[in-house]
C-alpha positions in Angstrom: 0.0 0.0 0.0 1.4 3.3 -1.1 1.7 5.8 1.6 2.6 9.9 1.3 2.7 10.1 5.3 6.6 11.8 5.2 7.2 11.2 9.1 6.3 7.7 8.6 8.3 7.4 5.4 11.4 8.7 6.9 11.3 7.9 10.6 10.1 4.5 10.3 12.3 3.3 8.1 14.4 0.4 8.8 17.1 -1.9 7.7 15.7 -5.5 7.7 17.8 -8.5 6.8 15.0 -11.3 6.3 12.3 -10.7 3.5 8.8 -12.6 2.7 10.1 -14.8 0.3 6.4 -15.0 -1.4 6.5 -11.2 -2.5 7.6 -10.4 -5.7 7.9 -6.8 -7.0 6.3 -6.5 -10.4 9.1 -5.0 -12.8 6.7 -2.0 -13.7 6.6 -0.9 -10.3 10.2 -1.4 -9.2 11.1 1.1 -12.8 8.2 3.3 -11.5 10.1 3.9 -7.5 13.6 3.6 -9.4 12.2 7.1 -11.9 11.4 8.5 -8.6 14.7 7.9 -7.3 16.1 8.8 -10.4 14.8 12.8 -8.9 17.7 13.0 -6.7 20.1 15.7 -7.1 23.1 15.1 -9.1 26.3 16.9 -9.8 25.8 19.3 -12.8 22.7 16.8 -13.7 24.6 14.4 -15.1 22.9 11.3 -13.6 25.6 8.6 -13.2 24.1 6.2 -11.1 22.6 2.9 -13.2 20.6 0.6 -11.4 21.3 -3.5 -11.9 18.3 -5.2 -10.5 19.2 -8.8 -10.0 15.6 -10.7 -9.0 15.8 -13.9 -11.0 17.2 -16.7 -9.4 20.2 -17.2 -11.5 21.2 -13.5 -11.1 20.9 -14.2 -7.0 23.0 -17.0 -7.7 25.9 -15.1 -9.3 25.4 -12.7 -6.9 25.5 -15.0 -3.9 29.4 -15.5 -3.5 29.8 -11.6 -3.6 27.5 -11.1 -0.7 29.3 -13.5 1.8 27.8 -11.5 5.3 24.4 -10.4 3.8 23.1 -13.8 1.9 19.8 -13.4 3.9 18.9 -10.6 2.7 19.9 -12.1 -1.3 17.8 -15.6 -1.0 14.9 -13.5 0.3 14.4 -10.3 -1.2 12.3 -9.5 -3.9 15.4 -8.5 -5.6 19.0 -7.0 -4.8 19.5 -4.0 -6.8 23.0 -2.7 -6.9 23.4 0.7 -7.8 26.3 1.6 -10.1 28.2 4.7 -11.1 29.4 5.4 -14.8 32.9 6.9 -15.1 31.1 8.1 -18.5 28.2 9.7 -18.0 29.2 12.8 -19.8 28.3 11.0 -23.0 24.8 11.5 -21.8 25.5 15.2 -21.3 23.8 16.3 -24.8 20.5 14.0 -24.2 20.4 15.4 -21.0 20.4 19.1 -22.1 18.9 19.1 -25.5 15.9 17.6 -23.3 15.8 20.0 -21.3 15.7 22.3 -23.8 13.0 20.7 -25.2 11.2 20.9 -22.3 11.5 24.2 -21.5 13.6 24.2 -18.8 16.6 26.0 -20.1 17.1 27.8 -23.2 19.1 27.1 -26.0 22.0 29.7 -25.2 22.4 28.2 -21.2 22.5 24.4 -22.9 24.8 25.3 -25.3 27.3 27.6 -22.5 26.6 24.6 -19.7 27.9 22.3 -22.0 30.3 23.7 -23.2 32.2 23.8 -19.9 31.2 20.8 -18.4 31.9 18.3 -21.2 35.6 19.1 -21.3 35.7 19.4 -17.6 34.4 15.8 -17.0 36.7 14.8 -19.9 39.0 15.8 -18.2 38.8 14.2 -14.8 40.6 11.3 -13.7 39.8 7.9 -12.4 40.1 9.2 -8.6 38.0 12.5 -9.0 35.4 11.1 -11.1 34.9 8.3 -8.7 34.7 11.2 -5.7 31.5 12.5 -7.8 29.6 9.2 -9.1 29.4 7.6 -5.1 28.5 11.3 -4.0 25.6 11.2 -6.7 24.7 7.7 -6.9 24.5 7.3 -3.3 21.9 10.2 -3.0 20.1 8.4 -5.6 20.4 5.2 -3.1 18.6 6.9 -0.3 15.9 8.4 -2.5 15.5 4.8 -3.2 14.8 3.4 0.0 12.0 6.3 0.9 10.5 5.8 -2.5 10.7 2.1 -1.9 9.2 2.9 1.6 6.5 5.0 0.4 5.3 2.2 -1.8 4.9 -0.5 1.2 8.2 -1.9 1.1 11.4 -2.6 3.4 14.8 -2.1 2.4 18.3 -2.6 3.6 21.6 -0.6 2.1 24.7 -3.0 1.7 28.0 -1.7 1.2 30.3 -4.7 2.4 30.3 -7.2 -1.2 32.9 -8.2 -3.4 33.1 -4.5 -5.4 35.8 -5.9 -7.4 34.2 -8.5 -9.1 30.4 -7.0 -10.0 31.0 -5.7 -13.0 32.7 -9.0 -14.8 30.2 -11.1 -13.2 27.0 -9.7 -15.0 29.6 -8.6 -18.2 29.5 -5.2 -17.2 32.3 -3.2 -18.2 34.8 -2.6 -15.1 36.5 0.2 -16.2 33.5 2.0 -16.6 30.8 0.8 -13.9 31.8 1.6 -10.3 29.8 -0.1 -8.1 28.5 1.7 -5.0 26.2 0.0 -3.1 23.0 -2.8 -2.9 20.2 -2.1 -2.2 17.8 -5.3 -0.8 14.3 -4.7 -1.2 11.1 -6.7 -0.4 8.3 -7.0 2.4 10.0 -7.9 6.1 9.3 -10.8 7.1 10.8 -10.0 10.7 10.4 -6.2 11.7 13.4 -4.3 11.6 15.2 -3.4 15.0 15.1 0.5 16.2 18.8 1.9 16.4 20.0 4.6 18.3 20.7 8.1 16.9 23.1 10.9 18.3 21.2 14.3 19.1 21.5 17.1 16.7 23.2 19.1 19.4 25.7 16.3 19.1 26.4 16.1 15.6 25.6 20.2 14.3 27.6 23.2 15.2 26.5 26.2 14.3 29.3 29.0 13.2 
């Protein structure tokens, strides 16, 4: 059931590790919360997360030896969807623009000035400060994920300990180009996730 309560959405979330094995997201509605997530801010718009969604059994069973401390939440989630960043997404730069353009959300003059800086900037980038921006982006888009996901009656749980090294080659993705950064695990609990402590704001916030 989808829900717009925002306190709900955001203070109830939790990170569950066991899911109803019986639920199974229908692929329209997992590309209809990953559009949503796709809203998240990025860095000059460029977009570089991609989104693998491994739900078929085979793809949990590649997947399976990469997730050695979180195969609970593999073998019983509707689907593990790890969240990639492209070292290339520039060459989406003129789709991105020209459709704004096209959609009135900039003229012609900003697209063609915006672009003009930004292509060769990213061009010129290397391996180390690109990666800086696609985790900074792509992870934003993780988060927006989980609320979205939460919103539409499901649990999730973010995993960052797996076998980064070997995603790519194992579901013949390009490794030189597709960072991973995360998984995401998302399904119906099946056990209620646990409440967690949180430091106070006064803790964590100074104010200058």
């Amino acid at each position: 059931m989808k829900s717009n309560d925002f306190e709900d959405i955001v203070l109830n979330r939790k990170s569950v590790k066991v899911f109803d094995e019986n639920v199974k997201i229908p692929q329209t509605e997992m590309e209809e919360m990953i559009q949503k997530a796709t809203k998240a801010p990025s860095s000059v718009n460029m977009q570089p997360w991609r989104f693998l969604v491994v739900e078929s059994e085979e793809g949990k069973d590649k997947l399976r030896p990469l997730v050695r401390f979180n195969t609970r939440q593999n073998d019983t989630s509707s689907a593990m969807v790890i969240i990639l960043g492209d070292m290339k997404n520039y060459e989406y730069g003129e789709e991105i623009y020209s459709n704004a353009v096209l959609n009135g959300y900039m003229p012609e003059n900003v697209k063609i000035e915006m672009l003009g800086k930004i292509l060769p900037l990213y061009q010129s980038l290397n391996r180390t400060e690109m990666n800086d921006i696609i985790k900074i982006d792509s992870s934003l888009a993780a988060m927006q994920l989980m609320l979205v996901a939460r919103s539409h009656g499901y649990d999730t749980n973010p995993i960052g300990g797996f076998e980064k090294d070997q995603i790519a080659e194992t579901f013949g993705l390009d490794a030189t180009r597709f960072e991973p950064v995360m998984i995401v695990a998302i399904g119906k609990a099946k056990n209620p996730g646990h409440d967690s402590y949180r430091l106070s704001a006064d803790t964590v916030t100074k104010y200058v």
